[in-house]
C-alpha atoms as a printed R data frame, in Angstrom:
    type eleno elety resid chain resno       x      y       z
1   ATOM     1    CA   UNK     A     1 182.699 34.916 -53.070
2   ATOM     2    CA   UNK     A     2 179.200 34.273 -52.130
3   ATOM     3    CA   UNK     A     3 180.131 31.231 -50.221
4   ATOM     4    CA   UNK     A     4 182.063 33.538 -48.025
5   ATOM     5    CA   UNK     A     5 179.503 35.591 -47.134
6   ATOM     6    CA   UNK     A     6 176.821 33.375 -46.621
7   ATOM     7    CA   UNK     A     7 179.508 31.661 -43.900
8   ATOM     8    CA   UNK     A     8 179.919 35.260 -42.585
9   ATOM     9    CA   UNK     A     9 176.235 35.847 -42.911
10  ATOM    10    CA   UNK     A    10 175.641 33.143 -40.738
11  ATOM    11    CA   UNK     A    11 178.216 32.540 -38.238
12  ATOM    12    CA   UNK     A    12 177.176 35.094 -35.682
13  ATOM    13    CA   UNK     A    13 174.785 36.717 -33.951
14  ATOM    14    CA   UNK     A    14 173.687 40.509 -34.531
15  ATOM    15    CA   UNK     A    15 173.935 42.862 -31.756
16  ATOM    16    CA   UNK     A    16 173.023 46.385 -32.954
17  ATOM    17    CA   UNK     A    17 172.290 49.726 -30.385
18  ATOM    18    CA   UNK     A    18 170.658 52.089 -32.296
19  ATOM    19    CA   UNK     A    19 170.267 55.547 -30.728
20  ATOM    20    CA   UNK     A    20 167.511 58.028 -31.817
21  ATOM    21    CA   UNK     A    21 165.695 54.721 -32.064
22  ATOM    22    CA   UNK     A    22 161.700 55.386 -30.941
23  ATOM    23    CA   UNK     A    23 161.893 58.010 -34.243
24  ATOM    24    CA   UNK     A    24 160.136 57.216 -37.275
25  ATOM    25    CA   UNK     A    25 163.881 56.885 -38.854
26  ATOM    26    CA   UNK     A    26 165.179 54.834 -35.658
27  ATOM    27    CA   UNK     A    27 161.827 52.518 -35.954
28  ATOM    28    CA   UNK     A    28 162.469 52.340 -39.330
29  ATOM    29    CA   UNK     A    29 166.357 51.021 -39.352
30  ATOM    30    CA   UNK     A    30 164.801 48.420 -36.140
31  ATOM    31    CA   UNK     A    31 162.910 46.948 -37.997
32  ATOM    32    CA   UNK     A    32 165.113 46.636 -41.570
33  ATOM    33    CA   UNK     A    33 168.300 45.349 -39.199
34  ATOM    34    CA   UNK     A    34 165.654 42.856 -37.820
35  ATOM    35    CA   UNK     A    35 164.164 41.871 -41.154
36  ATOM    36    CA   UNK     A    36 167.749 41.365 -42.993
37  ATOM    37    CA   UNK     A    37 168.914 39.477 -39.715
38  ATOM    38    CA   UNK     A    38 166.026 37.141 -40.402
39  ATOM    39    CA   UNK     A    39 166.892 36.803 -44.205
40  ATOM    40    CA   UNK     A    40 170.464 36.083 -43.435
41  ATOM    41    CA   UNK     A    41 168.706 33.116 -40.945
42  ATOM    42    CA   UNK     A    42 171.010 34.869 -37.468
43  ATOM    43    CA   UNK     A    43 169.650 36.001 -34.194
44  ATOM    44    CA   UNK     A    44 169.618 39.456 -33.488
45  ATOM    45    CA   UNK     A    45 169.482 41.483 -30.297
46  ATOM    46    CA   UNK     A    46 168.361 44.870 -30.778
47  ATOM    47    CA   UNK     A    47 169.507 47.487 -28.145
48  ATOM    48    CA   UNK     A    48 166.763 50.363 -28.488
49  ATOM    49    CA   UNK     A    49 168.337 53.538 -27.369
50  ATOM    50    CA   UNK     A    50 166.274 56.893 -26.313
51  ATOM    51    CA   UNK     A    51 167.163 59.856 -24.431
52  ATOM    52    CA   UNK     A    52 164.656 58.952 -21.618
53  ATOM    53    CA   UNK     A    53 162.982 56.098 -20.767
54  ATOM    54    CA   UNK     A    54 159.044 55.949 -21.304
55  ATOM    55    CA   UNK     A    55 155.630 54.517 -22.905
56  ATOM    56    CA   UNK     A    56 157.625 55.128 -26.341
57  ATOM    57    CA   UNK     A    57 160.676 53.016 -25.904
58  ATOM    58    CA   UNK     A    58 158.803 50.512 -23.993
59  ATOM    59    CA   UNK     A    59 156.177 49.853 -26.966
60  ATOM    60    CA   UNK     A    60 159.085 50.154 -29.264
61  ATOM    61    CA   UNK     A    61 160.815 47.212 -27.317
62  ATOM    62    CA   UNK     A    62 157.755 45.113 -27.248
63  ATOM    63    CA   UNK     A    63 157.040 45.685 -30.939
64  ATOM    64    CA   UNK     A    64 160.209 44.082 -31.667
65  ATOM    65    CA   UNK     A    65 159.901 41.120 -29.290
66  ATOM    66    CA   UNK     A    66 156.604 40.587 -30.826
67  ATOM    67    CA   UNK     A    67 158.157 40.860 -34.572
68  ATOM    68    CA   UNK     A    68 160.899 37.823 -33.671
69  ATOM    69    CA   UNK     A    69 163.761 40.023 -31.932
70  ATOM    70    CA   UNK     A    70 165.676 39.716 -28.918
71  ATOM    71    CA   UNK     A    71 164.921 43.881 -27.931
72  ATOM    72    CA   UNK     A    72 166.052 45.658 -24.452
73  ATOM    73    CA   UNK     A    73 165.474 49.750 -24.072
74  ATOM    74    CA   UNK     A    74 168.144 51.770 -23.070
75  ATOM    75    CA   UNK     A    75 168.754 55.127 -22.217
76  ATOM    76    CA   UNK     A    76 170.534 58.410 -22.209
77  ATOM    77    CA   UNK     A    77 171.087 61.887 -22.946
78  ATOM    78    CA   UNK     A    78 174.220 61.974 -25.638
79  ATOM    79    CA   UNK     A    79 175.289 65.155 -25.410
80  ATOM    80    CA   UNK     A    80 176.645 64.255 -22.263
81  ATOM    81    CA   UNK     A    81 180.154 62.353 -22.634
82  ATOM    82    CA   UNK     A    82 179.789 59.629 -19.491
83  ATOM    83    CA   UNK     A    83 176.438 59.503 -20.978
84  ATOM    84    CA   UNK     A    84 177.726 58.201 -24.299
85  ATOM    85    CA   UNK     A    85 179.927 56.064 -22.922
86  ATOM    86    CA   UNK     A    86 177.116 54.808 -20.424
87  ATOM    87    CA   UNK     A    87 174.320 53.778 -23.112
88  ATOM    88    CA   UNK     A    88 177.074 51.251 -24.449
89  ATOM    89    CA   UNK     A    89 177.821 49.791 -21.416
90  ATOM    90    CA   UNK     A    90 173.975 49.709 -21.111
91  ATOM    91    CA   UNK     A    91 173.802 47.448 -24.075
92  ATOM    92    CA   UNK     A    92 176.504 45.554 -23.748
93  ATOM    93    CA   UNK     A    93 175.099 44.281 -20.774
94  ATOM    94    CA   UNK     A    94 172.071 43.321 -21.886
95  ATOM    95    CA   UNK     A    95 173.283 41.884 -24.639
96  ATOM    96    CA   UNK     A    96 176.872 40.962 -25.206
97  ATOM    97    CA   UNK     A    97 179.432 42.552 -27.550
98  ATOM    98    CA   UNK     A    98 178.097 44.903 -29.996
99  ATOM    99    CA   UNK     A    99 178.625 44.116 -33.610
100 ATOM   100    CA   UNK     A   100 176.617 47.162 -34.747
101 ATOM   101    CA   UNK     A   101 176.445 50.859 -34.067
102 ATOM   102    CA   UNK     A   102 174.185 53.188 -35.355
103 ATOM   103    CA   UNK     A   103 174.274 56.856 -34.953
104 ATOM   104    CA   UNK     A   104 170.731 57.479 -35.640
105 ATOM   105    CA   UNK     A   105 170.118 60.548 -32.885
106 ATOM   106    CA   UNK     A   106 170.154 63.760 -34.300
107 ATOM   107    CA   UNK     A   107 168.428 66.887 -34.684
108 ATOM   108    CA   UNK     A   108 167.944 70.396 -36.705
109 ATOM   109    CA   UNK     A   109 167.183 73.376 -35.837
110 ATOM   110    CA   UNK     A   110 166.604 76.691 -38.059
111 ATOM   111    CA   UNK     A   111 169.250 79.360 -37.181
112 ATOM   112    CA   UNK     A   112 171.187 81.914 -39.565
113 ATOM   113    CA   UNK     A   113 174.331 82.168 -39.127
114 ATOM   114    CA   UNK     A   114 174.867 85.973 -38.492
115 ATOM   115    CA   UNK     A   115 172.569 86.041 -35.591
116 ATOM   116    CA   UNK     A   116 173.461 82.360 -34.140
117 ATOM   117    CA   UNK     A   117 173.755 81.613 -30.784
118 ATOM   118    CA   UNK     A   118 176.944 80.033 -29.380
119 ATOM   119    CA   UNK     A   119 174.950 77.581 -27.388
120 ATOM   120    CA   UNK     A   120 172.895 76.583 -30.462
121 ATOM   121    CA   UNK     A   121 175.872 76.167 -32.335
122 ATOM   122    CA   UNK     A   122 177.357 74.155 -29.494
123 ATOM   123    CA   UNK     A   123 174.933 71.912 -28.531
124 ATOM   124    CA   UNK     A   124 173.743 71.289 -32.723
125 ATOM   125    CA   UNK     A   125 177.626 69.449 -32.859
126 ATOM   126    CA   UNK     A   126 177.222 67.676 -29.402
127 ATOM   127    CA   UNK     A   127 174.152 66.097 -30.779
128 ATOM   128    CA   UNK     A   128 174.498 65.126 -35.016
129 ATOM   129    CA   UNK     A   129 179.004 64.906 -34.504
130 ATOM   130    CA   UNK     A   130 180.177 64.586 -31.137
131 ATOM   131    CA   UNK     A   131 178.108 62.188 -29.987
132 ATOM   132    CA   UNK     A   132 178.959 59.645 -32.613
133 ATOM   133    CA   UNK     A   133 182.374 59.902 -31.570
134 ATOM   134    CA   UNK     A   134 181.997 59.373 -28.200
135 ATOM   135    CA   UNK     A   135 179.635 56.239 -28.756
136 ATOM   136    CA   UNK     A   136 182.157 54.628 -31.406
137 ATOM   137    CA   UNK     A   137 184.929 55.437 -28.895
138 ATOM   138    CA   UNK     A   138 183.083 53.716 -26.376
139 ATOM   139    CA   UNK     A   139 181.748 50.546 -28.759
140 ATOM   140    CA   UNK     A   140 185.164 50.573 -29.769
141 ATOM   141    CA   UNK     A   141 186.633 47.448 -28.256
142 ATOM   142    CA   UNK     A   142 183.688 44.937 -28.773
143 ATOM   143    CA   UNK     A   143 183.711 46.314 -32.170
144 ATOM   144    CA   UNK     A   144 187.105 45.601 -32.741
145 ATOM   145    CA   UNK     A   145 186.395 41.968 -30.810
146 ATOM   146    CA   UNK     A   146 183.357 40.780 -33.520
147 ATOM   147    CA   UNK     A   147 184.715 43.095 -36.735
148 ATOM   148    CA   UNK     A   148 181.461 44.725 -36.638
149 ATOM   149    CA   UNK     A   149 180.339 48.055 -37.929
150 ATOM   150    CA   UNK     A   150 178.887 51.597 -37.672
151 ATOM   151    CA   UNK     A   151 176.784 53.444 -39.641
152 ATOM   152    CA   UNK     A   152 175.203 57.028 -38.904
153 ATOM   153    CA   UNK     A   153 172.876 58.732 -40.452
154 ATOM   154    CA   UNK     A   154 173.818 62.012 -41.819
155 ATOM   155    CA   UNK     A   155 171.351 64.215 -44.100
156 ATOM   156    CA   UNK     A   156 171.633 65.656 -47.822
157 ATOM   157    CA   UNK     A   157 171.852 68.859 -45.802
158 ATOM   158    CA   UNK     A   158 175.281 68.108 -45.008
159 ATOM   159    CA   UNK     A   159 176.732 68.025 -48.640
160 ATOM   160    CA   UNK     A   160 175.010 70.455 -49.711
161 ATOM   161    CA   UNK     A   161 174.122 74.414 -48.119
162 ATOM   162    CA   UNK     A   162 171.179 74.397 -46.691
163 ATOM   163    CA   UNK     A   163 170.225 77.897 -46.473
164 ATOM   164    CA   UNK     A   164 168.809 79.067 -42.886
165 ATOM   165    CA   UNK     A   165 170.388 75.806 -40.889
166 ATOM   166    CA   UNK     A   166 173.667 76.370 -41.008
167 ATOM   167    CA   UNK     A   167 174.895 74.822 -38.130
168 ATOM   168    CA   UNK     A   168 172.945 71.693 -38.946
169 ATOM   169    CA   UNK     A   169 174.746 71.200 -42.470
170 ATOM   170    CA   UNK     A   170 178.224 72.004 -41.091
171 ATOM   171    CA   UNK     A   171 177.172 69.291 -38.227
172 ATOM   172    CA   UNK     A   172 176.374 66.982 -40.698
173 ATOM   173    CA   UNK     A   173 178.853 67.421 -42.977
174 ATOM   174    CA   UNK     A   174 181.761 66.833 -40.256
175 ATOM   175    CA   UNK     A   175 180.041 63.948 -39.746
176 ATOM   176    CA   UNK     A   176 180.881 62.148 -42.537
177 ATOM   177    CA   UNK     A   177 184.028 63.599 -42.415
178 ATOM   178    CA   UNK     A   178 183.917 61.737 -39.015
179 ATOM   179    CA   UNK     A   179 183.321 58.788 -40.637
180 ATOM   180    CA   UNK     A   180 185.277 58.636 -43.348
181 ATOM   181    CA   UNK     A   181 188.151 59.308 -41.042
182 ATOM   182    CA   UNK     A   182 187.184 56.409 -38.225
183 ATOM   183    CA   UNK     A   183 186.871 54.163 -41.298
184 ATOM   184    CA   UNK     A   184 190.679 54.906 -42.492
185 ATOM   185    CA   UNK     A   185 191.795 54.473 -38.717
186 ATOM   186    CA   UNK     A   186 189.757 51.536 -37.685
187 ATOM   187    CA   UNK     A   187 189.878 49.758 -41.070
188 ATOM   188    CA   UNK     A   188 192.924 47.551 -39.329
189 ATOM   189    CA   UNK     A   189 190.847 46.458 -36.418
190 ATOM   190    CA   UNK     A   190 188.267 44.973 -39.273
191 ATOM   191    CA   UNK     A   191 185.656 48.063 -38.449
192 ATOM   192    CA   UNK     A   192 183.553 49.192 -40.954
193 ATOM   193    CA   UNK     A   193 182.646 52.971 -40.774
194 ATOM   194    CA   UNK     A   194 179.586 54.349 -43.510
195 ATOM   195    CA   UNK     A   195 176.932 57.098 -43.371
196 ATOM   196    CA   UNK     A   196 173.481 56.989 -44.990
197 ATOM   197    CA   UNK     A   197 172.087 60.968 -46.055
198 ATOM   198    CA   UNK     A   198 168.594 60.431 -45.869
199 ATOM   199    CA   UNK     A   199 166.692 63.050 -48.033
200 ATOM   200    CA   UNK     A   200 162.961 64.137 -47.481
201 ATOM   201    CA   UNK     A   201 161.829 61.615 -45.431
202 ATOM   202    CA   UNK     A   202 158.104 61.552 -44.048
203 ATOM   203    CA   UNK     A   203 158.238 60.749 -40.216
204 ATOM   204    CA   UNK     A   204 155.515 61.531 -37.805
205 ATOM   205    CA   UNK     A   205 158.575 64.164 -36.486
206 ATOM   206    CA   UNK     A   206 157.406 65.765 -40.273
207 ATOM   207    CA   UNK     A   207 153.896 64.468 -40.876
208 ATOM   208    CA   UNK     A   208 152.133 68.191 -40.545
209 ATOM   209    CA   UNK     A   209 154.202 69.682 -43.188
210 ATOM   210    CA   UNK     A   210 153.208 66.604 -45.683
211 ATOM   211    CA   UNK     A   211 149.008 67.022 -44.665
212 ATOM   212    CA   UNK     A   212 149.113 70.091 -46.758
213 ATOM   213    CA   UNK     A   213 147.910 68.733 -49.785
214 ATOM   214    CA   UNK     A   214 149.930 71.823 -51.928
215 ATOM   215    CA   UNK     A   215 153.110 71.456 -49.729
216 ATOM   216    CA   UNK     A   216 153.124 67.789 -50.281
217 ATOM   217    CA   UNK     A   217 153.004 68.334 -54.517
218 ATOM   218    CA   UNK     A   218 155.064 70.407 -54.333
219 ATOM   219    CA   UNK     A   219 158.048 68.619 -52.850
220 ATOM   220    CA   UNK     A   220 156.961 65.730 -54.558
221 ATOM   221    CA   UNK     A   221 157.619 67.348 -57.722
222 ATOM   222    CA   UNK     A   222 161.163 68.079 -56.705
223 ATOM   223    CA   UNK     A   223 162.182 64.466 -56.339
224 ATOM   224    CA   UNK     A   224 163.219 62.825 -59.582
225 ATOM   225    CA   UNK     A   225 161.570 59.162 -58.346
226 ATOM   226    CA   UNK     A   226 158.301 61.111 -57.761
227 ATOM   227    CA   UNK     A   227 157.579 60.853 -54.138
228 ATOM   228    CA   UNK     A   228 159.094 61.494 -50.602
229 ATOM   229    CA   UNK     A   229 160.986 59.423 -48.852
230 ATOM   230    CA   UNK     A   230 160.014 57.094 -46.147
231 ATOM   231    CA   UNK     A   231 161.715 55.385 -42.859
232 ATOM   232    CA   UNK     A   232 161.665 52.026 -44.522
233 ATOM   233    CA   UNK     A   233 164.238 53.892 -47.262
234 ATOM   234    CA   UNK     A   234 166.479 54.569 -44.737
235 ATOM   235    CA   UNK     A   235 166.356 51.485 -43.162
236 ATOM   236    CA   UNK     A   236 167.561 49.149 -45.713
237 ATOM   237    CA   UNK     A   237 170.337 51.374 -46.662
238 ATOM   238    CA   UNK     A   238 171.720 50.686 -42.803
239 ATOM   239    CA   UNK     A   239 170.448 47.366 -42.932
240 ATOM   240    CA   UNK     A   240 172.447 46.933 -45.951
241 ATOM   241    CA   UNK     A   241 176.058 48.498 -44.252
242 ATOM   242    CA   UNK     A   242 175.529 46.355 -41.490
243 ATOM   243    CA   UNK     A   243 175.275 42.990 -43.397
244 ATOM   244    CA   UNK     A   244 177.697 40.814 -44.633
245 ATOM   245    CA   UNK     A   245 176.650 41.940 -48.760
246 ATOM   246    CA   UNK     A   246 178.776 45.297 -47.488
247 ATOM   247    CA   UNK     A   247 181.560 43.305 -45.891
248 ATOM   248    CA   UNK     A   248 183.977 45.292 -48.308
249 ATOM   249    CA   UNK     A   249 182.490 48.424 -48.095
250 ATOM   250    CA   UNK     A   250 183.783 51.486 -45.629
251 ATOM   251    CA   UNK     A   251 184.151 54.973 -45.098
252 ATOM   252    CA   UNK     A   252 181.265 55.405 -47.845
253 ATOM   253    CA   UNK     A   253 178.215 57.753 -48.004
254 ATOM   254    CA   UNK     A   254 174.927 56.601 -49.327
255 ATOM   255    CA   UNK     A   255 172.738 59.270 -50.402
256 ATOM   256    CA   UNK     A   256 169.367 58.461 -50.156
257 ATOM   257    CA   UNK     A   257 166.570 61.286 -51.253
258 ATOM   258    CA   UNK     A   258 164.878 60.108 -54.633
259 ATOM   259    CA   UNK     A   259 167.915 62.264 -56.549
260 ATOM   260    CA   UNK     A   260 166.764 65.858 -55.731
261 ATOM   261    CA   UNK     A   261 170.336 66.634 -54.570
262 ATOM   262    CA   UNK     A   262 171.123 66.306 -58.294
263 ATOM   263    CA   UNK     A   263 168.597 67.661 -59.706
264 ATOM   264    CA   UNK     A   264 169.086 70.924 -58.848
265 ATOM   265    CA   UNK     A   265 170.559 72.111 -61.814
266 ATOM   266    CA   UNK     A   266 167.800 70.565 -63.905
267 ATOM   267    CA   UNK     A   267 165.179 73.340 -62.164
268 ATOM   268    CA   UNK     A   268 167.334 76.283 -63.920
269 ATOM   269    CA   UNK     A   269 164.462 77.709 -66.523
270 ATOM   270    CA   UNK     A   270 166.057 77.944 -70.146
271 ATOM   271    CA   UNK     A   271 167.903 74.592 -70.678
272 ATOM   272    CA   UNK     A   272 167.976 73.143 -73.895
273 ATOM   273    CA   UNK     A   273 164.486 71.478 -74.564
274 ATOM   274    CA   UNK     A   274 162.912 72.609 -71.529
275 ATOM   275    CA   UNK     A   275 159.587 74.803 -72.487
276 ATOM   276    CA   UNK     A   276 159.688 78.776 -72.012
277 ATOM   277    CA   UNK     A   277 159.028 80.047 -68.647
278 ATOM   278    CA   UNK     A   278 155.531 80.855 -68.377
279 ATOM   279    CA   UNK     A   279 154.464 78.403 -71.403
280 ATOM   280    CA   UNK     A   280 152.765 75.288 -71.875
């Protein structure tokens, strides 16, 4: 078995577009897909994807041309169908057939449900479901030509309620339903389909919440490992999906937040052993 991935390891190139990608997440998965490409001894060709072009996804691009990749920026606004379909062409022709997607691009946005706007509502599925739909359409027939894979990134938020953005959770949670379900379909055509749910994750998107010294304990203390999360986390779980160690894996979720999502129940005061409420 291993000698048949280190011949899969290392009998192609990587071509990955990852969207969302001058985020501290997208940076973050870059860099992993470039390190593991390295390990695994392949070239890799990184298409950088951003809704606009700019200082940001140039410095991005250089960054990884300086770091040993093959990088070219592309760019456009996925909520907009021809749009989708455009950034993969994008890549493809600076770089060949794609043998990875990743659905990085995403957003939240606080909004109770009662009171919602339509719009909101709308335009929150456009962005964290639709969108990776219309790109894997798209990537769909290079994928199919180099058996590659897609991974997006989903969020903790969509498996469990996340009072306050409800929107965002149902977004996220069809989009692992959206995964699950391009796995099953694709799974003939040799495409692998997974989604990483990253947790708490400190980005410079989140970095004033975490420079409160008492918010920062606070949600440390949550998290079973003891700290928050950081882009480099999320990376390797895509890096891993995308390399040949996952070449039998699809249409899986990897949750990746320190396990607070299961440690909920463990906060309920009055379980056995746990001290008195109020007591030390």
């Amino acid at each position: 078995m291993q000698d048949v991935m280190a011949a899969v390891a290392h009998s192609t190139a990587v071509h990955a577009l990852v969207t969302g990608a001058t985020g501290g997440i997208g940076q973050g998965i870059c860099f992993a897909l470039l390190a593991q490409a390295q390990k695994d001894g392949v070239p890799i060709h990184i298409s950088a994807a951003a809704s606009q072009p700019g200082a940001r996804l140039d410095a991005l691009v250089q960054a990884l041309r300086d770091a040993g990749a093959s990088a070219y920026g592309v760019a456009g606004d996925i909520t907009e169908p021809a749009q989708c379909a455009d950034l993969v062409a994008q890549a493809q022709a600076g770089g060949g057939d794609l043998t990875a997607l990743v659905c990085n691009a995403g957003a939240s946005g606080p909004g109770r449900l009662a009171d919602l706007p339509v719009a909101q509502w709308d335009r929150t599925f456009q962005l964290n479901t639709r969108s990776a739909w219309l790109l894997a359409q798209a990537a769909y027939p290079a994928l199919a030509r180099t058996r590659g894979s897609i991974t997006a990134i989903a969020s903790m938020s969509g498996l469990t309620p996340h009072p306050g953005y409800g929107a965002y959770s149902a977004a996220k949670a069809a989009l692992v339903m959206l995964c699950r379900q391009l796995a099953q379909e694709w799974a003939v055509d040799g495409i692998r389909v997974n989604t990483v749910c990253p947790g708490m994750v400190r980005t410079p998107l989140t970095e004033a919440v975490y420079l409160d010294a008492a918010t920062l304990q606070q949600r440390q203390a949550l998290v079973p490992l003891g700290r928050i999360g950081q882009a480099e986390d999320v990376g390797a779980a895509v890096a891993f999906f995308t390399s040949a160690a996952a070449a039998y894996v699809t249409g899986q979720n990897l949750l990746v937040d320190g396990g607070i999502s299961d440690h909920m129940l463990g906060l309920i005061p009055g379980r056995p052993g746990q001290p008195p409420v109020g007591s030390r």
